[in-house]
mmCIF file of the N, C-alpha and C atoms, coordinates in Angstrom:
data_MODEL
# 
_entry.id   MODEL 
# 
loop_
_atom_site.group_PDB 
_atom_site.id 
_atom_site.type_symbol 
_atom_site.label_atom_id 
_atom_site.label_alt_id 
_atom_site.label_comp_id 
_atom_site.label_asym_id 
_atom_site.label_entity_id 
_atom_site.label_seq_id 
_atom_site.pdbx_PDB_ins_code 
_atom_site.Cartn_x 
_atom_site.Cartn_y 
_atom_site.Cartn_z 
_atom_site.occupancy 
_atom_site.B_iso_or_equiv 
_atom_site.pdbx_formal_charge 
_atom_site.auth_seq_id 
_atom_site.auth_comp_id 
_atom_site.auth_asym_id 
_atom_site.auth_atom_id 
_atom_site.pdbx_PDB_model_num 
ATOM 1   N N  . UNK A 1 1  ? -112.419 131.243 -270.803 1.00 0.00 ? 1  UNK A N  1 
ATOM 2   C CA . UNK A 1 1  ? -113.592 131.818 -270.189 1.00 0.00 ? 1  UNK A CA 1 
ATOM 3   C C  . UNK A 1 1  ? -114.757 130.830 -270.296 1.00 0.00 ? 1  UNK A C  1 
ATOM 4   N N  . UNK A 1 2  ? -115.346 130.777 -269.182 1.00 0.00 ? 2  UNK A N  1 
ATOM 5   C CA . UNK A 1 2  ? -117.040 129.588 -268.812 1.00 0.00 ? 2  UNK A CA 1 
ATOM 6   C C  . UNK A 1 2  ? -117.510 130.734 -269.529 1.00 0.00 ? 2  UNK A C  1 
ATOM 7   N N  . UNK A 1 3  ? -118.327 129.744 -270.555 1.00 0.00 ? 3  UNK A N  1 
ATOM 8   C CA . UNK A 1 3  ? -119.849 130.387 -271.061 1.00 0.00 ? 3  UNK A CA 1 
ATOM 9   C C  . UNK A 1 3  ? -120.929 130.060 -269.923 1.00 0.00 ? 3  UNK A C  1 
ATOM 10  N N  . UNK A 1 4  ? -121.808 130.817 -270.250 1.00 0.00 ? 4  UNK A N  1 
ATOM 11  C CA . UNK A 1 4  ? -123.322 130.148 -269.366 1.00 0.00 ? 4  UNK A CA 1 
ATOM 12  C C  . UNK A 1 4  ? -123.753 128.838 -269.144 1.00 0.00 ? 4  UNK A C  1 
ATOM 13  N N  . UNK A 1 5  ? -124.053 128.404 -270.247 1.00 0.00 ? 5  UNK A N  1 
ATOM 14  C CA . UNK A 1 5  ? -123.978 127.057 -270.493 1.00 0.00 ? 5  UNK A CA 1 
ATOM 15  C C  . UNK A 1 5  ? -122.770 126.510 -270.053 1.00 0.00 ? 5  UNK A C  1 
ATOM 16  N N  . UNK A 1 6  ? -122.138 126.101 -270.233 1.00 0.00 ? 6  UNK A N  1 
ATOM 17  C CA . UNK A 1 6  ? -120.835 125.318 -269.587 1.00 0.00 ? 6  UNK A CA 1 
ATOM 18  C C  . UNK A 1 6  ? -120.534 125.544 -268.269 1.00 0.00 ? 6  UNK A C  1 
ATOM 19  N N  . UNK A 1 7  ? -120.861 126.903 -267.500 1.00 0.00 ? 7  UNK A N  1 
ATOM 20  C CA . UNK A 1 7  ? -121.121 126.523 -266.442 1.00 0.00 ? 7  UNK A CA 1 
ATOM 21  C C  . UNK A 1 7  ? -122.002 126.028 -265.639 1.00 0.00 ? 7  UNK A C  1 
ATOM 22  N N  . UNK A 1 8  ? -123.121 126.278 -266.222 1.00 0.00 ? 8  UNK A N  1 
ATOM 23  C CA . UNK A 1 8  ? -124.182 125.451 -265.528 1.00 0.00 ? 8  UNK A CA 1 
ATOM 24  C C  . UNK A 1 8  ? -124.234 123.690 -265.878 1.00 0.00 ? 8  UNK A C  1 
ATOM 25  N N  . UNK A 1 9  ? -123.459 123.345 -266.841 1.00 0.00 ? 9  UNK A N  1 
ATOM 26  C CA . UNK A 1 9  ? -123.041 121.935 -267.296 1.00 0.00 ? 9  UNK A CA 1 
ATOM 27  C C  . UNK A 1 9  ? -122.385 121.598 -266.041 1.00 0.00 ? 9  UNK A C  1 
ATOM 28  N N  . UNK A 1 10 ? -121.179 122.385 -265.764 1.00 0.00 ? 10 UNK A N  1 
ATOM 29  C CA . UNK A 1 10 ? -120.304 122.208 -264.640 1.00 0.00 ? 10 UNK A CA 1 
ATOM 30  C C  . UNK A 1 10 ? -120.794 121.839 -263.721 1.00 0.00 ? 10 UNK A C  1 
ATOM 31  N N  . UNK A 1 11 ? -122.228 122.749 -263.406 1.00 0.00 ? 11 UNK A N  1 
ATOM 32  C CA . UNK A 1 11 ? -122.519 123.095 -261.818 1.00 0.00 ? 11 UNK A CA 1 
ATOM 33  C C  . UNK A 1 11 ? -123.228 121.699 -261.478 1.00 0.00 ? 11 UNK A C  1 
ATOM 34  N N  . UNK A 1 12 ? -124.062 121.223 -262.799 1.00 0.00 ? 12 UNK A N  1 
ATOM 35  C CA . UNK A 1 12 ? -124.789 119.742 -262.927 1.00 0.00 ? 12 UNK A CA 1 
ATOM 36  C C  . UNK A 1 12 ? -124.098 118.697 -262.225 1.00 0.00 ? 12 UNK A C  1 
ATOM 37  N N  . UNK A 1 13 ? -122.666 118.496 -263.171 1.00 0.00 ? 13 UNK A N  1 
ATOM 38  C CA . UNK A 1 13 ? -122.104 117.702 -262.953 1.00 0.00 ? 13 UNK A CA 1 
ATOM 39  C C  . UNK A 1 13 ? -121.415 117.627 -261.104 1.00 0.00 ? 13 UNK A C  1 
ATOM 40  N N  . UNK A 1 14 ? -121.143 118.820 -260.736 1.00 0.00 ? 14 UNK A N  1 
ATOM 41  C CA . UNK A 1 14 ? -120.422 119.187 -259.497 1.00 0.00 ? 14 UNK A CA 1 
ATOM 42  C C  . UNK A 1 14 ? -121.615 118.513 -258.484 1.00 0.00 ? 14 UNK A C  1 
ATOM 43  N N  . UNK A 1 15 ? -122.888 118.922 -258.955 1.00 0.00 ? 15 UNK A N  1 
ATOM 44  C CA . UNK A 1 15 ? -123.692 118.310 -258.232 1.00 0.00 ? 15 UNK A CA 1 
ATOM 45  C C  . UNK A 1 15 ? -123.882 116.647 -257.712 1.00 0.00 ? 15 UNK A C  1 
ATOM 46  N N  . UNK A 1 16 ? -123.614 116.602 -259.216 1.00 0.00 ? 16 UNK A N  1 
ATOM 47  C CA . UNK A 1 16 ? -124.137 115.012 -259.159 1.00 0.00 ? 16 UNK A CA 1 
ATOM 48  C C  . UNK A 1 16 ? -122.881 113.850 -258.531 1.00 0.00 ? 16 UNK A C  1 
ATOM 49  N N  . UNK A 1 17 ? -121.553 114.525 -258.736 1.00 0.00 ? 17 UNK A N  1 
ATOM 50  C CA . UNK A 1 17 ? -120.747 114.014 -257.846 1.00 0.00 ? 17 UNK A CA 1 
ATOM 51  C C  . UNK A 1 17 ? -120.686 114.275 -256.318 1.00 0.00 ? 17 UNK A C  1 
ATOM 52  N N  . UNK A 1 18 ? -121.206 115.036 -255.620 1.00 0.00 ? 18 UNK A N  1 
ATOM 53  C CA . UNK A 1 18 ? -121.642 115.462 -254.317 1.00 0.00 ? 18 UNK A CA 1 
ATOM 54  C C  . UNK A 1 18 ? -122.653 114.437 -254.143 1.00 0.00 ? 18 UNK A C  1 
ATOM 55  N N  . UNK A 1 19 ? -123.347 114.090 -254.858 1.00 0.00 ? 19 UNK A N  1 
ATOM 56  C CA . UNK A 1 19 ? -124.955 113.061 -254.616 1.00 0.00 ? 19 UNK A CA 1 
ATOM 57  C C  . UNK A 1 19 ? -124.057 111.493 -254.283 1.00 0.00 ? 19 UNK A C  1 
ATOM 58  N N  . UNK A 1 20 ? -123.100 111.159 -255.408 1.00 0.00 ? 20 UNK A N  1 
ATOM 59  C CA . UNK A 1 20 ? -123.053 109.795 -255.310 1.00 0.00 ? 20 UNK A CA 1 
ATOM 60  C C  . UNK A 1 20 ? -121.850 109.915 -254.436 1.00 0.00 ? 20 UNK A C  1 
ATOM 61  N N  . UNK A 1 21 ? -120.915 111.345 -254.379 1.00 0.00 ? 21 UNK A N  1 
ATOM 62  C CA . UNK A 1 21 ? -120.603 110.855 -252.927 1.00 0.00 ? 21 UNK A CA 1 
ATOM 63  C C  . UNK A 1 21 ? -120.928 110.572 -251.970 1.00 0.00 ? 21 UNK A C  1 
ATOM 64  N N  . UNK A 1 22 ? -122.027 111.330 -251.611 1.00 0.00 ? 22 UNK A N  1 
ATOM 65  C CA . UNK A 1 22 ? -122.786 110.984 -250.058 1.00 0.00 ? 22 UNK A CA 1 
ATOM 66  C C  . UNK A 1 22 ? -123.631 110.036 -250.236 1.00 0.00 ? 22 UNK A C  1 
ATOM 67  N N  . UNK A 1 23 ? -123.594 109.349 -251.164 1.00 0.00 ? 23 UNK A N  1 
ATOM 68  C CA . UNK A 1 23 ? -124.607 107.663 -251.219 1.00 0.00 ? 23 UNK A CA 1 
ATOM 69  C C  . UNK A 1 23 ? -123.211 106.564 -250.917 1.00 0.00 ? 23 UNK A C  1 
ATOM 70  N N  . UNK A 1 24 ? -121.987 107.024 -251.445 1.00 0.00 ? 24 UNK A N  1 
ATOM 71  C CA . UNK A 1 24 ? -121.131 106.106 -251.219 1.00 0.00 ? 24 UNK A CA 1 
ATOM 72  C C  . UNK A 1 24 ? -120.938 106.111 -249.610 1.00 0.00 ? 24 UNK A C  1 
ATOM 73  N N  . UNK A 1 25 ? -120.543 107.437 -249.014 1.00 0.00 ? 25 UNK A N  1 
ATOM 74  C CA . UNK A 1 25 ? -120.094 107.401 -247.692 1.00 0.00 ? 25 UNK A CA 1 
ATOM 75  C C  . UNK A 1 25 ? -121.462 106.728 -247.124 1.00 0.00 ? 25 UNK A C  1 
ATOM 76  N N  . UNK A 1 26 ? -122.574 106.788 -247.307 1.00 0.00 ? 26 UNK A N  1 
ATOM 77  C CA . UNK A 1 26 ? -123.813 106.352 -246.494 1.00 0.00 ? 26 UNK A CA 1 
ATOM 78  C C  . UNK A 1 26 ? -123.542 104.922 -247.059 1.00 0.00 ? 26 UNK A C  1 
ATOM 79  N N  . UNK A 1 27 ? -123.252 104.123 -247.572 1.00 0.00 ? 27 UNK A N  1 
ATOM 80  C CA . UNK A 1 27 ? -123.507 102.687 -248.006 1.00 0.00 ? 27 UNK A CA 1 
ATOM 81  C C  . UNK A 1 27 ? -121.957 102.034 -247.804 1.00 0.00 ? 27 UNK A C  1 
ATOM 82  N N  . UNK A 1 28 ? -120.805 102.917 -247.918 1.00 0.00 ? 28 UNK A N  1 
ATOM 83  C CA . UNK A 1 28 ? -119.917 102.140 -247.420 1.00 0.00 ? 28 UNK A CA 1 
ATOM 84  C C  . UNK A 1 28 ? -119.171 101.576 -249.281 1.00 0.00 ? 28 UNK A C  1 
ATOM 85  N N  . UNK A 1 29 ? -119.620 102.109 -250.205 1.00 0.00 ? 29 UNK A N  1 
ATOM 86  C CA . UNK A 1 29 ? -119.479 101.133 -251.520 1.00 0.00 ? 29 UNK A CA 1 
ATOM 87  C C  . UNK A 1 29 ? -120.114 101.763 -252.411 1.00 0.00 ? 29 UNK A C  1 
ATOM 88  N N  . UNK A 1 30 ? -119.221 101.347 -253.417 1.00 0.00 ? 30 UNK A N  1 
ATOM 89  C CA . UNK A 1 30 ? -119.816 102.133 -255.266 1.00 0.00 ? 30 UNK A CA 1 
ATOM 90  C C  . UNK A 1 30 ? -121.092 101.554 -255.504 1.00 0.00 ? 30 UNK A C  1 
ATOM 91  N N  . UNK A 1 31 ? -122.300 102.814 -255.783 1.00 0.00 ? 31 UNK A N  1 
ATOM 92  C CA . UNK A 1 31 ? -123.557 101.876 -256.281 1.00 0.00 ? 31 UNK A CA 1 
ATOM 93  C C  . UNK A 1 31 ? -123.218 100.853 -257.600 1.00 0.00 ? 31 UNK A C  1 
ATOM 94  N N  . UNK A 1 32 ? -124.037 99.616  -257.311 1.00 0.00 ? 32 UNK A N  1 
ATOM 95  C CA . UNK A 1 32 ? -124.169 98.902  -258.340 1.00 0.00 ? 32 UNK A CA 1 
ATOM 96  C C  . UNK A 1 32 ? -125.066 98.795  -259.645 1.00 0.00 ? 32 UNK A C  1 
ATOM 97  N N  . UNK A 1 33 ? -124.758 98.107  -260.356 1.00 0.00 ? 33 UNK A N  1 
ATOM 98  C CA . UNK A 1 33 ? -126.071 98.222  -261.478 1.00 0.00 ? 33 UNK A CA 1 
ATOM 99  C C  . UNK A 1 33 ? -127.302 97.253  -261.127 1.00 0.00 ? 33 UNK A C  1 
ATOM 100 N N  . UNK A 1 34 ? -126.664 95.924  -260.321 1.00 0.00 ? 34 UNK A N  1 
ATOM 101 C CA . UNK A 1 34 ? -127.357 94.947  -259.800 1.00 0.00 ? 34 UNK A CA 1 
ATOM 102 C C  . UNK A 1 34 ? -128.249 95.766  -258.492 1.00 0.00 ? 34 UNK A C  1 
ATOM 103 N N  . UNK A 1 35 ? -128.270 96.780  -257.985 1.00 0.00 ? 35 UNK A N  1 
ATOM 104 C CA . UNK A 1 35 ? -128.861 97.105  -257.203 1.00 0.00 ? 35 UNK A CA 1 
ATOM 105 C C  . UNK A 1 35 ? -130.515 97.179  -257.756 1.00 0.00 ? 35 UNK A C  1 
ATOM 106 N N  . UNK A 1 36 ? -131.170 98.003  -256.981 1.00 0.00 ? 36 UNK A N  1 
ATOM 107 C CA . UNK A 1 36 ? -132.625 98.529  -256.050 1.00 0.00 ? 36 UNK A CA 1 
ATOM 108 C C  . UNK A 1 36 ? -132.356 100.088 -257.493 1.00 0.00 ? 36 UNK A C  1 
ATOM 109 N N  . UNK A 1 37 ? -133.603 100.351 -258.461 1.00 0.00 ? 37 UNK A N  1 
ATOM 110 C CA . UNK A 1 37 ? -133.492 101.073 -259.231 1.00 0.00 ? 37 UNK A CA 1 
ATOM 111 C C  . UNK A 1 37 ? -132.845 102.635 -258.802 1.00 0.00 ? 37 UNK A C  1 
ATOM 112 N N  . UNK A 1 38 ? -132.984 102.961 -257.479 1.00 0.00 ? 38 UNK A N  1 
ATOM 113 C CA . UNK A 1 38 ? -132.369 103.711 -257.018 1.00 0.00 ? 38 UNK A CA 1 
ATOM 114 C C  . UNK A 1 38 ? -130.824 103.715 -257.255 1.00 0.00 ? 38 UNK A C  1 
ATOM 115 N N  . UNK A 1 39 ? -130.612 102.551 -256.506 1.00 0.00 ? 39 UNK A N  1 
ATOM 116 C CA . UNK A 1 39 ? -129.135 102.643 -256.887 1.00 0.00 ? 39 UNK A CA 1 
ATOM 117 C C  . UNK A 1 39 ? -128.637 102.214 -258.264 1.00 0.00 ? 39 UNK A C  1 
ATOM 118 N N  . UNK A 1 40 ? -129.241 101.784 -259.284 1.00 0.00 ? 40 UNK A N  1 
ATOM 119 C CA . UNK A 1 40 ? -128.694 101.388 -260.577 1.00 0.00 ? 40 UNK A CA 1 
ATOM 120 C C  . UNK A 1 40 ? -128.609 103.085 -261.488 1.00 0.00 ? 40 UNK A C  1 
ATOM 121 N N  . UNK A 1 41 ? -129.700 104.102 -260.693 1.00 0.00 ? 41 UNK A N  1 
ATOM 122 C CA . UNK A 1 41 ? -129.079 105.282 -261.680 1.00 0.00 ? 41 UNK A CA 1 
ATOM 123 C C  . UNK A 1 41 ? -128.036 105.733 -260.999 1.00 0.00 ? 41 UNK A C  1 
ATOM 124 N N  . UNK A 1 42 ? -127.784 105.747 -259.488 1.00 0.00 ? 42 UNK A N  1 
ATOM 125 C CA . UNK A 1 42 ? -126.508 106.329 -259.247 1.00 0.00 ? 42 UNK A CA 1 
ATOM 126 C C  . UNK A 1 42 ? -125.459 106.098 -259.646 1.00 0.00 ? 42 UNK A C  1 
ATOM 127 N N  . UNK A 1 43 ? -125.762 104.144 -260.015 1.00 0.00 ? 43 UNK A N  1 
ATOM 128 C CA . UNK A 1 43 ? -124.608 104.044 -260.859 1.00 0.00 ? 43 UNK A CA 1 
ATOM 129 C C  . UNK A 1 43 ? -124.160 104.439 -262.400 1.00 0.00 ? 43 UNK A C  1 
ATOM 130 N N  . UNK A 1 44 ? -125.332 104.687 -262.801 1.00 0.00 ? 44 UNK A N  1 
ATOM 131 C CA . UNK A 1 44 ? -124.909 104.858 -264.287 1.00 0.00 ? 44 UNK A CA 1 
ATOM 132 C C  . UNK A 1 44 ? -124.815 106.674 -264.060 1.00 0.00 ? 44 UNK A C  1 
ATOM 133 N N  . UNK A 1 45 ? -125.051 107.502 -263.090 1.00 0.00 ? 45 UNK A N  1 
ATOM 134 C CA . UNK A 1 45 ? -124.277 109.037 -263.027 1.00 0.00 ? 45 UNK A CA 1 
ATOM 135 C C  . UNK A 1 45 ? -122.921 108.546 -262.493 1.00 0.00 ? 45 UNK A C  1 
ATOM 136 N N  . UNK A 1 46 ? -122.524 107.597 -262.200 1.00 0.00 ? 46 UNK A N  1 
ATOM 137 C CA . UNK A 1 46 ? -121.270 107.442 -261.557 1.00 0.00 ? 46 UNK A CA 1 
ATOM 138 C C  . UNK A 1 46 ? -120.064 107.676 -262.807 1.00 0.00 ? 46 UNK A C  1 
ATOM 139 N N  . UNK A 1 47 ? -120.847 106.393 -263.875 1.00 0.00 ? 47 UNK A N  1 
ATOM 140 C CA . UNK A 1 47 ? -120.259 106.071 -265.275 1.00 0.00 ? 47 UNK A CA 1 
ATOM 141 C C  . UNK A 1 47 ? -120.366 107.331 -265.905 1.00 0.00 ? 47 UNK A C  1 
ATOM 142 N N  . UNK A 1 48 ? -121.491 107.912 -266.284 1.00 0.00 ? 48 UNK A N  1 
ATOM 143 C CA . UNK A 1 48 ? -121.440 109.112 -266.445 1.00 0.00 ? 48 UNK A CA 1 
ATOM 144 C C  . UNK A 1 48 ? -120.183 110.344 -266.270 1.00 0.00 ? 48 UNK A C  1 
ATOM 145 N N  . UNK A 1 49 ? -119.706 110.197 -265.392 1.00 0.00 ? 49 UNK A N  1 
ATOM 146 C CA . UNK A 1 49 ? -119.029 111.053 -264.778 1.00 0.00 ? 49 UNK A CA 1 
ATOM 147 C C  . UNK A 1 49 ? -117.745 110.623 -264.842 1.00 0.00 ? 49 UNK A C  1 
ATOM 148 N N  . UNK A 1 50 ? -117.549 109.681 -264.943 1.00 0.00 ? 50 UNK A N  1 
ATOM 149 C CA . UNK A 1 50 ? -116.424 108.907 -265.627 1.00 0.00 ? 50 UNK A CA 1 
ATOM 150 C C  . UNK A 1 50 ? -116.087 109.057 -266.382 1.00 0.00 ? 50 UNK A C  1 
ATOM 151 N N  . UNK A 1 51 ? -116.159 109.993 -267.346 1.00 0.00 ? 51 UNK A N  1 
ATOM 152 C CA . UNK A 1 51 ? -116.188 110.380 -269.064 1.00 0.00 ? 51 UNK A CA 1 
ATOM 153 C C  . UNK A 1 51 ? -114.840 111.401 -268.929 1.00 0.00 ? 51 UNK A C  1 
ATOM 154 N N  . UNK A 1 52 ? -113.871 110.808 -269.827 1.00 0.00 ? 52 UNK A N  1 
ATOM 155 C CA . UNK A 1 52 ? -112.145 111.892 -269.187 1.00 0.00 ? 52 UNK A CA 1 
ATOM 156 C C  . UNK A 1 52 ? -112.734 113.386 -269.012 1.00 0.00 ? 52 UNK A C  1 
ATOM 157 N N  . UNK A 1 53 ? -113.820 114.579 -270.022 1.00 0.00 ? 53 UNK A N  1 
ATOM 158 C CA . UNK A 1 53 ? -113.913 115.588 -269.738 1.00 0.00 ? 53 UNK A CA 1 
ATOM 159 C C  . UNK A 1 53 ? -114.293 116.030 -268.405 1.00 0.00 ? 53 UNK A C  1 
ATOM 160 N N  . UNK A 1 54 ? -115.175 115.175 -267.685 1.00 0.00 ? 54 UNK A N  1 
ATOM 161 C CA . UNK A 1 54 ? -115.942 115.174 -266.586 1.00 0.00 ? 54 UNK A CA 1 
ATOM 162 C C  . UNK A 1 54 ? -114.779 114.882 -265.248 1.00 0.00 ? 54 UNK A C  1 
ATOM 163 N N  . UNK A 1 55 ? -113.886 114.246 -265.561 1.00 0.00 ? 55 UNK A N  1 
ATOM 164 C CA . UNK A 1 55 ? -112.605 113.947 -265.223 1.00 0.00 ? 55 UNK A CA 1 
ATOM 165 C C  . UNK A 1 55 ? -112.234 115.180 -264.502 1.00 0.00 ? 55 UNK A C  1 
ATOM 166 N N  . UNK A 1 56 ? -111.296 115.744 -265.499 1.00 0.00 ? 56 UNK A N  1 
ATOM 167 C CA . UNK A 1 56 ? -110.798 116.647 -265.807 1.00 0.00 ? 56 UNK A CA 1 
ATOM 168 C C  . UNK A 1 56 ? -111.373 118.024 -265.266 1.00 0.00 ? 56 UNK A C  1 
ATOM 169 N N  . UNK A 1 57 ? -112.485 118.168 -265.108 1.00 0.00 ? 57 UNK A N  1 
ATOM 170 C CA . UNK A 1 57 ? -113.365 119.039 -264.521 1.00 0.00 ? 57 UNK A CA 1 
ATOM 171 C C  . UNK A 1 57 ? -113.689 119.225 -263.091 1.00 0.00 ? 57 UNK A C  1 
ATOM 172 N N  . UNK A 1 58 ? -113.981 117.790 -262.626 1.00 0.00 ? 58 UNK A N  1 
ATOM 173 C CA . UNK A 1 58 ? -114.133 117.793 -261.182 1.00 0.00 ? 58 UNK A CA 1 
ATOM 174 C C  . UNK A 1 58 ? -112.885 117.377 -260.413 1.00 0.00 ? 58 UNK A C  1 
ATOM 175 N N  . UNK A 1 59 ? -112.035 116.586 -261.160 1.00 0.00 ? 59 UNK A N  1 
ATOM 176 C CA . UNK A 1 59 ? -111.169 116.120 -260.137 1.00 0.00 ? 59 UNK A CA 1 
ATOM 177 C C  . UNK A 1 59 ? -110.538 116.631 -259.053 1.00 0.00 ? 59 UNK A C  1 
ATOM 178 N N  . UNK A 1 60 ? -110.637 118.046 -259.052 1.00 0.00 ? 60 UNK A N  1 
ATOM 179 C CA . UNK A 1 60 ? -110.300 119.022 -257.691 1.00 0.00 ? 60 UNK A CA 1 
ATOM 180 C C  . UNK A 1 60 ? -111.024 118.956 -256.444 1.00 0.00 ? 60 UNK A C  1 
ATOM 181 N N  . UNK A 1 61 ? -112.499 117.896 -257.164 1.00 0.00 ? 61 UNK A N  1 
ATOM 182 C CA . UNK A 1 61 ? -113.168 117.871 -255.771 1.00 0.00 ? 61 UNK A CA 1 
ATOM 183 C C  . UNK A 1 61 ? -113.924 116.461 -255.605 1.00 0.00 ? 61 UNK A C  1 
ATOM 184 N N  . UNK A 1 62 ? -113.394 115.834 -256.206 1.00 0.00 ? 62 UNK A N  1 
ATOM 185 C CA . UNK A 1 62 ? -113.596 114.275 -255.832 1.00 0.00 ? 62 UNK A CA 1 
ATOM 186 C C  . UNK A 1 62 ? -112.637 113.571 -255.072 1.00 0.00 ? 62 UNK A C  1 
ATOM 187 N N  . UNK A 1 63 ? -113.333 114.155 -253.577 1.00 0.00 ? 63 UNK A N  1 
ATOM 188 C CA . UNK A 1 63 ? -112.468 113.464 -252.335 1.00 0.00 ? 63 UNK A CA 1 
ATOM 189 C C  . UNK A 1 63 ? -112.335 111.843 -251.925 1.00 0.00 ? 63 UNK A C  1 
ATOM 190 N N  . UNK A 1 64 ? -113.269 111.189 -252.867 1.00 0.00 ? 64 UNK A N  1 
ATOM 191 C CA . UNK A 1 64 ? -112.872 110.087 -252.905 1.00 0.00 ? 64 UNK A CA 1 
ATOM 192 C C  . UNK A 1 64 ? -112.561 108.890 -253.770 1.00 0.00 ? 64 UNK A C  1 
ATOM 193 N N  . UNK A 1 65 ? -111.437 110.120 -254.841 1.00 0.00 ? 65 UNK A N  1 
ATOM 194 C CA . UNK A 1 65 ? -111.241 109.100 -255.661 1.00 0.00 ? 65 UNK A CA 1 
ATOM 195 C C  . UNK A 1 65 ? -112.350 108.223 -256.837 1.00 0.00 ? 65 UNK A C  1 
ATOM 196 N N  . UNK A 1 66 ? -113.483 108.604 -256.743 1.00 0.00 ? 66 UNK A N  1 
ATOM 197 C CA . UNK A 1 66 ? -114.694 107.864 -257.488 1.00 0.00 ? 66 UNK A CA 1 
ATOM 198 C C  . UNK A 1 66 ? -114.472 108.059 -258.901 1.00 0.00 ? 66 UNK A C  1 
ATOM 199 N N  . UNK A 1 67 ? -113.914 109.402 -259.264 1.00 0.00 ? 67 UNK A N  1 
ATOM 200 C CA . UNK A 1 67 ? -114.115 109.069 -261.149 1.00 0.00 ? 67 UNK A CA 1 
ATOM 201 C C  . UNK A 1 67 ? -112.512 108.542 -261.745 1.00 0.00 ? 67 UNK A C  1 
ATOM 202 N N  . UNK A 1 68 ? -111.761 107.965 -260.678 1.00 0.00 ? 68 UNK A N  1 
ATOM 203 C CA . UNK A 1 68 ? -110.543 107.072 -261.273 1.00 0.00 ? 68 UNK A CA 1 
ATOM 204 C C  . UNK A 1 68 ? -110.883 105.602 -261.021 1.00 0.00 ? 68 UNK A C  1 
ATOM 205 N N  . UNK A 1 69 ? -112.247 104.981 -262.211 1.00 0.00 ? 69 UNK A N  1 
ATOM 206 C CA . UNK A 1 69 ? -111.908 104.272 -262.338 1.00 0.00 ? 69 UNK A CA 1 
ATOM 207 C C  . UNK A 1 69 ? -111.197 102.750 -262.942 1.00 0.00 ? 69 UNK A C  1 
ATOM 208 N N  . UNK A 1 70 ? -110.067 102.929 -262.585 1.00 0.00 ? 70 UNK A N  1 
ATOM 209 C CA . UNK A 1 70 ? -109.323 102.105 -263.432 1.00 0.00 ? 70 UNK A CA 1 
ATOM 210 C C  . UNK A 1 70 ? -108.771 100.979 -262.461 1.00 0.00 ? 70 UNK A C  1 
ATOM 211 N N  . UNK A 1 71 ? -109.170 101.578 -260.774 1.00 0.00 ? 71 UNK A N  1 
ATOM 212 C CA . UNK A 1 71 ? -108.872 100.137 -259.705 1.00 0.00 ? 71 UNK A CA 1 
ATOM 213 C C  . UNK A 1 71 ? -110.282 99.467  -259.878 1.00 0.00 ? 71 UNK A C  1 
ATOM 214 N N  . UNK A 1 72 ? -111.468 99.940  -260.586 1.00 0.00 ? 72 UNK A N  1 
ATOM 215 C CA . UNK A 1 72 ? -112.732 99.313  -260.081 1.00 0.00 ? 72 UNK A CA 1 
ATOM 216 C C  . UNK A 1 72 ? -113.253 98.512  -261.345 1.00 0.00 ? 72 UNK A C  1 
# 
């Protein structure tokens, strides 16, 4: 059973992979750290999200593959 908290952890995270998906499909490419400060936090929610629990959580809806990374 989701507590309150943990789902709204969830809902954070669900979010924030929806964000750097649609920065990836708009740019064509994983934000960098070398980028424009904009894109250096998307990248570090990218890393973020990269974390196996965060994994494990969204992977039902990360249509593109972004938190496997072990090709990148």
């Amino acid at each position: 059973m989701l507590t309150r908290h943990r789902c709204r952890r969830v809902g954070l995270r669900l979010a924030t992979l929806k964000n750097v998906t649609a920065w990836v499909e708009a740019h064509g490419r994983e934000p960098q750290m070398s980028g424009e400060l904009s894109e250096r936090l998307m990248a570090n929610q990218l890393k973020a999200l990269r974390t196996r629990a965060s994994r494990e959580l969204l992977a039902s809806q990360d249509r593109l593959g972004l938190l496997n990374d072990n090709q990148r």
